[in-house]
NULO-11424 format. One line per field, with one value per atom (N, C-alpha, C, O, CB): residue number from 0; atom name; x, y, z. Coordinates in nm, 2 decimals, padded with zeros to 4 digits. Atoms other than C-alpha are relative to their C-alpha. Last residue first. Glycine has a CB too. Layout:
seq	[NUM, ...]
atom	[CA, ...]
px	[X, ...]
py	[Y, ...]
pz	[Z, ...]
# end
This chain:
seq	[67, 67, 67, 67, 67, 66, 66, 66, 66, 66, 65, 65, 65, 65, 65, 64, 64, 64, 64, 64, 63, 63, 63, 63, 63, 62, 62, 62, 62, 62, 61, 61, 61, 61, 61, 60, 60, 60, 60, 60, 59, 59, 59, 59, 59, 58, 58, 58, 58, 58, 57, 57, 57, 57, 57, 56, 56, 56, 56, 56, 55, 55, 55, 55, 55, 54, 54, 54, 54, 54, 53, 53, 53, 53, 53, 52, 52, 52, 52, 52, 51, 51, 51, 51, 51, 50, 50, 50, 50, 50, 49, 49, 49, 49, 49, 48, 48, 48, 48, 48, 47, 47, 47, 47, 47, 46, 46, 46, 46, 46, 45, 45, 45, 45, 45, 44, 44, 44, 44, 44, 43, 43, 43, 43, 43, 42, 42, 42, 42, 42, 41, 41, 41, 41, 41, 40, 40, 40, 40, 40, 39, 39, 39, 39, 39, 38, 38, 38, 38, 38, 37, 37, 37, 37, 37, 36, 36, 36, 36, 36, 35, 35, 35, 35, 35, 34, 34, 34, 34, 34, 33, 33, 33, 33, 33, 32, 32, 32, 32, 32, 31, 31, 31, 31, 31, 30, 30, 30, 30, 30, 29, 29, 29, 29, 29, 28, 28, 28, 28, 28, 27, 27, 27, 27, 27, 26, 26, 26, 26, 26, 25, 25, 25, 25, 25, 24, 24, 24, 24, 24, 23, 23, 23, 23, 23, 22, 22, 22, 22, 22, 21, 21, 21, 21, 21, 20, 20, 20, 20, 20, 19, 19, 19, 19, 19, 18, 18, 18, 18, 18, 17, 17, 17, 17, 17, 16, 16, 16, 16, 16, 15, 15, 15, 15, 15, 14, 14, 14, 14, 14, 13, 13, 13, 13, 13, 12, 12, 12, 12, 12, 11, 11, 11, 11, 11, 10, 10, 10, 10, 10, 9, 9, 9, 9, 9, 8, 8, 8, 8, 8, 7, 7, 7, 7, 7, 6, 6, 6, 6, 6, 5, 5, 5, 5, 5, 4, 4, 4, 4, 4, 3, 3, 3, 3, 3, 2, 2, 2, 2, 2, 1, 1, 1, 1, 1, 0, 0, 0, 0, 0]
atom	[N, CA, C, O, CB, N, CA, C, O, CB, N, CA, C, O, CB, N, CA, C, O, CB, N, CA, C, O, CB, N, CA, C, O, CB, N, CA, C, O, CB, N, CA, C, O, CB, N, CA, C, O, CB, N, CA, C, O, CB, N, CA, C, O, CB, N, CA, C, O, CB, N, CA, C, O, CB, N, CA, C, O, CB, N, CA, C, O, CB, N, CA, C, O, CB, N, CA, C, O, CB, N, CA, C, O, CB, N, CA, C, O, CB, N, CA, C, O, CB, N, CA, C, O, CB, N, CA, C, O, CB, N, CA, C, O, CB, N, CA, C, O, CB, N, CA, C, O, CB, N, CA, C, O, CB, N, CA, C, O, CB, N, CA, C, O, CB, N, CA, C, O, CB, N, CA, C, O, CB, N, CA, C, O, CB, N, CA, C, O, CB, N, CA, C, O, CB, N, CA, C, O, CB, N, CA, C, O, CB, N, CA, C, O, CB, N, CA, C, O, CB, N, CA, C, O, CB, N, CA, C, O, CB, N, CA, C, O, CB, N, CA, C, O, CB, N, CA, C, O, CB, N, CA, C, O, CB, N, CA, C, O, CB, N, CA, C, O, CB, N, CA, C, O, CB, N, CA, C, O, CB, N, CA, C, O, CB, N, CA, C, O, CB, N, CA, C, O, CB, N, CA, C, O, CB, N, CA, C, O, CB, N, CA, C, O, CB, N, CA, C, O, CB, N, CA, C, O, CB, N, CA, C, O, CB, N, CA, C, O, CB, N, CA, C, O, CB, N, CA, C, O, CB, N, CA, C, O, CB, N, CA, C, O, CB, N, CA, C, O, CB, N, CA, C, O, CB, N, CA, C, O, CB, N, CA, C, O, CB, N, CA, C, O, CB, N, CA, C, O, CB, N, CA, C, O, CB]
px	[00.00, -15.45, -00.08, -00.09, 00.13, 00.13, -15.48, -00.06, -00.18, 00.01, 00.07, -15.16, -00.19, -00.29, 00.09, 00.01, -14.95, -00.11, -00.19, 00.16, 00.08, -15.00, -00.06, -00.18, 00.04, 00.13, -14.90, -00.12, -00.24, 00.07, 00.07, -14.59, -00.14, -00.21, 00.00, -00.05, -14.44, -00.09, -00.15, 00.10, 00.06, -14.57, 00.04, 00.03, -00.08, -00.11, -14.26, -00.08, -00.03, 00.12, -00.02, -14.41, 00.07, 00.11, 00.06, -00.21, -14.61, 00.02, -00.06, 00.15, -00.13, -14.98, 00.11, 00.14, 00.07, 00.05, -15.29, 00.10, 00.07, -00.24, -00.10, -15.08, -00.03, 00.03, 00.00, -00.14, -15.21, 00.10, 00.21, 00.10, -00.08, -15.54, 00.14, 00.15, -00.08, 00.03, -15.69, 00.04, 00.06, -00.15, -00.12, -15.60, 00.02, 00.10, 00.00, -00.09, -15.74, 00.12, 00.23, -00.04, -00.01, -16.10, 00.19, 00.23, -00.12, -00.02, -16.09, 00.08, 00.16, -00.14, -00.11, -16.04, 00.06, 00.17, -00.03, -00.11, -16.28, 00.17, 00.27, -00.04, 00.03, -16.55, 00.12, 00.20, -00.23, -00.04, -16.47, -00.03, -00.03, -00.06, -00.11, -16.48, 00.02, 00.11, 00.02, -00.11, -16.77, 00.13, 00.21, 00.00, 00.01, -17.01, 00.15, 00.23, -00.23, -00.09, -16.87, 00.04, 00.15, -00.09, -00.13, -16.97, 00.09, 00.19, 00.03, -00.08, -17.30, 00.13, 00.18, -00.04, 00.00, -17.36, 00.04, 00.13, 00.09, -00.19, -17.41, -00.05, -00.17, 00.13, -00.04, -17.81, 00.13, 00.17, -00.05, -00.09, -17.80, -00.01, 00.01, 00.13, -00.02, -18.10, 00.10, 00.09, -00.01, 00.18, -18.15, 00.04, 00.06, -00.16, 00.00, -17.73, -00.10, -00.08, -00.06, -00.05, -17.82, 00.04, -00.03, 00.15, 00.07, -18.06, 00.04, -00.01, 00.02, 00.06, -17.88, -00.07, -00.07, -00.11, -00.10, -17.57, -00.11, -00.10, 00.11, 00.01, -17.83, 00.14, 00.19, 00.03, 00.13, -17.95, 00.01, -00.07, -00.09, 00.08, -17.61, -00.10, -00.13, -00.01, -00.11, -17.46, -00.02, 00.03, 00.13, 00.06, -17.81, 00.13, 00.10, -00.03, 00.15, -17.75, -00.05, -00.11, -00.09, 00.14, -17.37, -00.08, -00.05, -00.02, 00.05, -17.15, -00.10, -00.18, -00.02, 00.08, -16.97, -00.02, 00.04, 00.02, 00.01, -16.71, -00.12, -00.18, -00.02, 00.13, -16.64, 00.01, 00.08, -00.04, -00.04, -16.41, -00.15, -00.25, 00.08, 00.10, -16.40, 00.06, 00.18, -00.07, -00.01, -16.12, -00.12, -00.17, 00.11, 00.00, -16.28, 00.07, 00.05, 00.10, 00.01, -16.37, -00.01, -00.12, -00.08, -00.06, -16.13, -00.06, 00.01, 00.24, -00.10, -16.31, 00.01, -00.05, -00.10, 00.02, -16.34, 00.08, 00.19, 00.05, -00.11, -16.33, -00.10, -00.21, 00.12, -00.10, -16.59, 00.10, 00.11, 00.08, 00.04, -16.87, 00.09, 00.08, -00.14, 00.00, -16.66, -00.02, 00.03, 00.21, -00.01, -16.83, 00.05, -00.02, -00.19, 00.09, -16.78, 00.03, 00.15, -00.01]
py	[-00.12, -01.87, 00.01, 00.12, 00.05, -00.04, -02.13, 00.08, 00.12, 00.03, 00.13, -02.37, 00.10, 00.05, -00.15, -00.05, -02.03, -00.10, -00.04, -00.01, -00.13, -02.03, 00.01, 00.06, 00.08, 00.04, -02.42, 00.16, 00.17, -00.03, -00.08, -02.37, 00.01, 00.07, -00.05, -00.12, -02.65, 00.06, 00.00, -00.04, -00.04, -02.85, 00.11, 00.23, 00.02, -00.01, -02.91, -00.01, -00.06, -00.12, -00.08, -02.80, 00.03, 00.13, 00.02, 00.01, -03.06, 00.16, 00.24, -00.18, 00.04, -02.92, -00.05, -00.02, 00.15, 00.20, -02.93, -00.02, -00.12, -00.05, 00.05, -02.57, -00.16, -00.25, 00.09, 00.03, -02.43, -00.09, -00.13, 00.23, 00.12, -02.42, -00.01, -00.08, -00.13, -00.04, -02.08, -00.09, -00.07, 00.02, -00.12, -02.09, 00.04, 00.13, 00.12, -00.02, -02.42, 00.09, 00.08, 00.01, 00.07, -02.33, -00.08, -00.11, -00.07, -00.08, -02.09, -00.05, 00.00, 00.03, -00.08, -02.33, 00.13, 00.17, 00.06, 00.08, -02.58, 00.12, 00.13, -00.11, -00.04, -02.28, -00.12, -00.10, -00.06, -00.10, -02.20, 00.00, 00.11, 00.10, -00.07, -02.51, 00.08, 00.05, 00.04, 00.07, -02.65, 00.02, -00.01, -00.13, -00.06, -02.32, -00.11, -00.07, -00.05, -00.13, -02.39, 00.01, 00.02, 00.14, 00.03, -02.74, 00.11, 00.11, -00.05, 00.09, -02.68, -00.05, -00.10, -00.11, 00.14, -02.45, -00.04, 00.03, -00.05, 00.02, -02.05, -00.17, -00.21, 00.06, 00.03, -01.98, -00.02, -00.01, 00.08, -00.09, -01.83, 00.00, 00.11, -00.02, -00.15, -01.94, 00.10, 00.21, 00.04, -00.03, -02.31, 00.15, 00.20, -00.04, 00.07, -02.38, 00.08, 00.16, -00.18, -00.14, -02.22, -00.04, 00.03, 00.08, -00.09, -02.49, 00.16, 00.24, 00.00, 00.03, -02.77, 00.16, 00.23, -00.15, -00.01, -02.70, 00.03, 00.14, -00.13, -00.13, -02.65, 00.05, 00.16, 00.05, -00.07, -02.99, 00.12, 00.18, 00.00, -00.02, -03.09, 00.04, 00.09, -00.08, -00.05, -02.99, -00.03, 00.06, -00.04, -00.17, -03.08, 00.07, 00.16, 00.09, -00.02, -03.46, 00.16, 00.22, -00.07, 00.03, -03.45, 00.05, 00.14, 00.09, -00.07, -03.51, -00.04, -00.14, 00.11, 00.03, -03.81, 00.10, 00.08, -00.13, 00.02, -03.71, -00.06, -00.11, 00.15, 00.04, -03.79, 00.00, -00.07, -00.14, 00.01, -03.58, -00.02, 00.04, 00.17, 00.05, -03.50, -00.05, -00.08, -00.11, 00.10, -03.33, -00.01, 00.08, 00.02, 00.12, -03.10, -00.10, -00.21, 00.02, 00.13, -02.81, -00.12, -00.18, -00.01, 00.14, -02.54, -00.17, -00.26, 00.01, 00.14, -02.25, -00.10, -00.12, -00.11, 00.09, -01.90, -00.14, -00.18, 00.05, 00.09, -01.57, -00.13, -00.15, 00.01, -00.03, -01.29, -00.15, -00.22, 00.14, 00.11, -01.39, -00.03, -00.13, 00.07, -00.11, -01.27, -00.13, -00.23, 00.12, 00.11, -01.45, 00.10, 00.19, -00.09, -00.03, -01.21, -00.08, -00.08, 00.15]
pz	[00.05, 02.89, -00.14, -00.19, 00.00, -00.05, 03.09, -00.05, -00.03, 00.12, 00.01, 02.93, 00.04, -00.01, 00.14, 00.15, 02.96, -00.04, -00.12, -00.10, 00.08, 03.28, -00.09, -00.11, -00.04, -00.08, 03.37, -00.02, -00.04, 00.20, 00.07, 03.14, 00.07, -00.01, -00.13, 00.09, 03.26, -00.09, -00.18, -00.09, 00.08, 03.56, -00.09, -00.05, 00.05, 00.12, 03.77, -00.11, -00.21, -00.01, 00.05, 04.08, -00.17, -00.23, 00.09, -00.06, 04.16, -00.07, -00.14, -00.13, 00.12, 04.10, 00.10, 00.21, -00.11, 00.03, 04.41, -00.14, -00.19, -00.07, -00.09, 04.50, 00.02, 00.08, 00.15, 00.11, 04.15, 00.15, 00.14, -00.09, -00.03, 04.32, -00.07, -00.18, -00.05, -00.15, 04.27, 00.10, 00.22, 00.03, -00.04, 03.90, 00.11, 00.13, -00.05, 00.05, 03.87, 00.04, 00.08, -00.08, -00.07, 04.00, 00.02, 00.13, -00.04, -00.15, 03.79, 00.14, 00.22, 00.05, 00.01, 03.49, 00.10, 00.13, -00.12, 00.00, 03.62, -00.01, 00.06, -00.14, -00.22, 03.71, -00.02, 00.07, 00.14, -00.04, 03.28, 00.17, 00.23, -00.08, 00.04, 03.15, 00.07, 00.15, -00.09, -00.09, 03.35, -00.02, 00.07, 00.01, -00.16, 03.21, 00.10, 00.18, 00.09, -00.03, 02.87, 00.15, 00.22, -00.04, 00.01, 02.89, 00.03, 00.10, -00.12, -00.12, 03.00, 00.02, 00.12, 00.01, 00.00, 02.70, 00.12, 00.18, -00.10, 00.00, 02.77, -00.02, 00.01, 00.21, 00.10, 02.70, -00.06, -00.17, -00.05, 00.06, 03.05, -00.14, -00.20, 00.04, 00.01, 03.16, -00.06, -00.09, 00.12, 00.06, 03.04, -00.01, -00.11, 00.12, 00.15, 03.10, -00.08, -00.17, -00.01, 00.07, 03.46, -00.17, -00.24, 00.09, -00.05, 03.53, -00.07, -00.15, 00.16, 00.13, 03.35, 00.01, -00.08, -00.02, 00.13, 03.57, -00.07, -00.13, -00.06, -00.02, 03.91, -00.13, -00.13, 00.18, 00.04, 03.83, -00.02, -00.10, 00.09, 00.13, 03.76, 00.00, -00.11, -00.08, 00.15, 04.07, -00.11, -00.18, -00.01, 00.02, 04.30, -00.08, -00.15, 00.17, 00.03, 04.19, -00.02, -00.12, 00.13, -00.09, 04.32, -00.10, -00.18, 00.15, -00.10, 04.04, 00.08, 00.06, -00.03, -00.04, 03.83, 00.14, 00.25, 00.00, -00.20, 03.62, 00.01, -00.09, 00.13, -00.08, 03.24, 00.16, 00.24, -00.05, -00.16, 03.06, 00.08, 00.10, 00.05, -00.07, 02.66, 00.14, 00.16, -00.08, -00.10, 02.53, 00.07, 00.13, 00.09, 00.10, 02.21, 00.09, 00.04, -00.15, -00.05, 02.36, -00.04, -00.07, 00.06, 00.09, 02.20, 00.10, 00.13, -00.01, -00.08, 02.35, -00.13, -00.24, 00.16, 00.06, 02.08, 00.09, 00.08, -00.15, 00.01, 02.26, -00.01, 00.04, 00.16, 00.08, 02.14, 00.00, -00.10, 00.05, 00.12, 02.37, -00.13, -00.20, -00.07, 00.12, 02.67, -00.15, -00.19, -00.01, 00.13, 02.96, -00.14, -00.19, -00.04, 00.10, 03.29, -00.13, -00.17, -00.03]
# end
């Protein structure tokens, strides 16, 4: 759940290149939620992240604390 309270720091820019129906369905929810497109890829990136920690080496330091 989006807590409106906490303040992202998006200021590194990051260019991919998705599938066609993954940004349509970025802009889509973007429109309906009134969340930014950036937010929304922050936060399924950052999940996404904590559910992968085994695509790291191990000698990432601090790799928590960095999510938090």
């Amino acid at each position: 759940m989006r807590d409106p309270d906490k303040k992202l720091n998006l200021s590194a820019p990051v260019a991919v290149k998705v599938e066609k129906c993954v940004a349509e369905c970025l802009t889509i929810m973007a429109d309906y939620t009134k969340i930014s497109a950036d937010e929304i890829v922050n936060t399924a990136l950052r999940r996404f992240i904590v559910t992968h920690k085994d695509y790291f080496p191990g000698n990432v330091p601090n790799l928590d604390e960095r999510l938090k």
